[in-house]
C-alpha positions as CSV (number, residue, x, y, z in Angstrom):
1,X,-118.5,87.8,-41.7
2,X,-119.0,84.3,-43.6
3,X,-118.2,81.0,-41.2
4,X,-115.6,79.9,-44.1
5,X,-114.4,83.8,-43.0
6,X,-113.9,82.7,-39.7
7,X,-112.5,79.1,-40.1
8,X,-109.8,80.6,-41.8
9,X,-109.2,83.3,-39.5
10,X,-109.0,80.6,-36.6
11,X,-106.7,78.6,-38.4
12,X,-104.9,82.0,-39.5
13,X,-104.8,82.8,-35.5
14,X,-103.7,79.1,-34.7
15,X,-100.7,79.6,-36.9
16,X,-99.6,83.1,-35.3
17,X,-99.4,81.3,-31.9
18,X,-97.9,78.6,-32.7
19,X,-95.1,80.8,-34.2
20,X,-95.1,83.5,-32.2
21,X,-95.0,81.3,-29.0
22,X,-93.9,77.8,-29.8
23,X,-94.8,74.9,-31.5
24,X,-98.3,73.2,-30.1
25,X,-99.1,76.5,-27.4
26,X,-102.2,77.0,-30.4
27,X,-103.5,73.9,-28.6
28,X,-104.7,75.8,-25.8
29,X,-107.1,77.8,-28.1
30,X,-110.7,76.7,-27.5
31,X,-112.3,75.6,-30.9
32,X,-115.2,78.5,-31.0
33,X,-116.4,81.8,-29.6
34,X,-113.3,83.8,-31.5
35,X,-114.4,86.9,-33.3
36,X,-111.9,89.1,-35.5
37,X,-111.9,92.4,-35.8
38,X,-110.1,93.8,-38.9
39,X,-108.8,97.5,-39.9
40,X,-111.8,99.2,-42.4
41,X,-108.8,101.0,-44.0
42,X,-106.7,97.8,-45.1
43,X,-108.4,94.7,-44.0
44,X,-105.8,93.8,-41.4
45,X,-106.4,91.9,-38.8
46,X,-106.6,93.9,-35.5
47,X,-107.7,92.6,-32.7
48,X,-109.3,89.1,-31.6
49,X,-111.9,88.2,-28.8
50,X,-113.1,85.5,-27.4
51,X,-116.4,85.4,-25.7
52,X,-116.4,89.5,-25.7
53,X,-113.2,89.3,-23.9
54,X,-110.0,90.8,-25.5
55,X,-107.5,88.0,-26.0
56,X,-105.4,90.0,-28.3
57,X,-104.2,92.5,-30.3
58,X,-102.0,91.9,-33.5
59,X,-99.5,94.7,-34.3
60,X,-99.0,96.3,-37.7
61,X,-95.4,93.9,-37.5
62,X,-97.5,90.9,-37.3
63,X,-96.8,90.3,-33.9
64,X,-99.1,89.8,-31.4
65,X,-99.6,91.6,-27.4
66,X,-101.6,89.5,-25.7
67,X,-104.2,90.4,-23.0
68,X,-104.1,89.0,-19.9
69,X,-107.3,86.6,-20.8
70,X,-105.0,85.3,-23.2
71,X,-102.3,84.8,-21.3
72,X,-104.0,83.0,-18.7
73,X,-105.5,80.7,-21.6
74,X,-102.3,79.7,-23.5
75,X,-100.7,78.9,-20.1
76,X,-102.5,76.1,-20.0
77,X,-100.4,74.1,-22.0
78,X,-96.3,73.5,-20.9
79,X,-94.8,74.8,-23.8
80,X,-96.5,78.2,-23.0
81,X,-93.9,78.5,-20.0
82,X,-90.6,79.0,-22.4
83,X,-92.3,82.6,-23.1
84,X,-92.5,83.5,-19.2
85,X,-91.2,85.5,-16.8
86,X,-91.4,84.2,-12.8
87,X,-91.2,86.8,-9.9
88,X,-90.2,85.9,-6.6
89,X,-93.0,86.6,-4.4
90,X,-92.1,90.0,-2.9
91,X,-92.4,91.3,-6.5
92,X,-95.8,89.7,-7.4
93,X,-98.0,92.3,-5.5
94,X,-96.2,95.2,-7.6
95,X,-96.6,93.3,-11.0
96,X,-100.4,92.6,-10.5
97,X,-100.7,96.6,-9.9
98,X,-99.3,96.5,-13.4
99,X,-95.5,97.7,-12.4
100,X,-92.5,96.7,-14.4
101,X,-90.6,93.7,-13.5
102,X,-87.1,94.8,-12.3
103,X,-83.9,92.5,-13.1
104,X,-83.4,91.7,-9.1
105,X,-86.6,90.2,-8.9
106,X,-86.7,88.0,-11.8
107,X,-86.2,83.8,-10.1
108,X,-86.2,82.4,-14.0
109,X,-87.0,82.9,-17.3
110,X,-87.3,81.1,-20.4
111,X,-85.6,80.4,-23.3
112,X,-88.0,82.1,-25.8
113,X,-87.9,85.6,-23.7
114,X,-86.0,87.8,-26.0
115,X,-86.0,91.5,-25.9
116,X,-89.5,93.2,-27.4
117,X,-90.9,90.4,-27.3
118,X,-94.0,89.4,-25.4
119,X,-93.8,87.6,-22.2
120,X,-96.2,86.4,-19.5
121,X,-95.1,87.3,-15.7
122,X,-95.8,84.7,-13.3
123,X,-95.8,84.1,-9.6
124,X,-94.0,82.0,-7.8
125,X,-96.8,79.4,-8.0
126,X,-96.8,79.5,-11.9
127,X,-100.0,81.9,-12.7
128,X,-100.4,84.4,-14.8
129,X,-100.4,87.8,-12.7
130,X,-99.2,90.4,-15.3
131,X,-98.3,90.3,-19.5
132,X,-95.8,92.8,-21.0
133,X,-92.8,93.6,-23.3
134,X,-89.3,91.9,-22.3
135,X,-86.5,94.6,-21.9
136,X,-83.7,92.0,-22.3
137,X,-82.9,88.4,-23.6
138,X,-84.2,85.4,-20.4
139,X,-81.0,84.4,-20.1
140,X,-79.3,87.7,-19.3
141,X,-82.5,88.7,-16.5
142,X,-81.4,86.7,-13.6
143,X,-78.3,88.0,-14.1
144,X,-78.4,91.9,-13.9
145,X,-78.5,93.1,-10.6
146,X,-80.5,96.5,-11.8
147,X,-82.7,97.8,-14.9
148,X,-85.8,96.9,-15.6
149,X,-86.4,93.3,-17.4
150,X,-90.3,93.5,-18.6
151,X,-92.3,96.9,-19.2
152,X,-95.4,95.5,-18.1
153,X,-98.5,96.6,-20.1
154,X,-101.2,95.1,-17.9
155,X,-101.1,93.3,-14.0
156,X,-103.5,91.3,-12.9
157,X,-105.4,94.0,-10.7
158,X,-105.6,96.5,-13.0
């Protein structure tokens, strides 16, 4: 792949975060060591790395499931946090064994958790222990008393 190939790729990815998970979260992204990874079929882009670890993979919708690597490195910056999920601490052992987040454990959630969407669980310290698919809208978690709030895809132990 050319560098002007990957400059705009970078830039491309820089814009998909920013949408996808808030205004100024692409700030977190380190300037190098990205590498793209596109369909042979239709030239989509796939899947992105950064220094040979998976940060994410982009969906045929143009969303994006982030890794856990990536999760970890967008949570960096504040903004990050409106697209989390925190645990109470009893729950955080389950969710880093990759289990699914149930409604009666969920202390908080913010506002840009909607349902399908892709969320970072957190413990009750603020780190990244698990990344996964909200089942219903932040607002409505804390609420429910039952049912499961995020399908997580991968915990931090897996």
């Amino acid at each position: 792949m050319a560098p002007e190939d990957a400059d705009g790729d970078r830039r491309r990815l820089s814009v998909m975060v920013d949408y996808l998970f808030g205004r100024g979260v692409s700030g977190a992204l380190p300037r190098g060591g990205f590498t793209f990874v596109r369909s042979r079929r239709s030239g989509r882009l796939k899947l992105v790395f950064h220094t040979g670890k998976l940060f994410a993979t982009v969906k045929p919708s143009g969303s994006m499931a982030l890794s856990l690597y990536g999760a970890v490195m967008l949570s960096k910056v504040p903004k990050f946090r409106e697209n989390c999920v925190q645990v109470s601490a009893e729950a955080s052992g389950f969710v880093r064994g990759g289990k699914s987040v149930f409604c009666k454990f969920v202390s908080e959630a913010g506002k840009n958790v909607l349902p399908r969407g892709e969320v970072a669980v957190v413990d009750p310290g603020g780190r990244v222990i698990g990344v996964g698919m909200a089942i219903l809208n932040g607002r409505h978690m804390a609420l429910f008393k039952s049912g499961v709030a995020v399908k997580v895809r991968e915990g931090l132990n897996r």
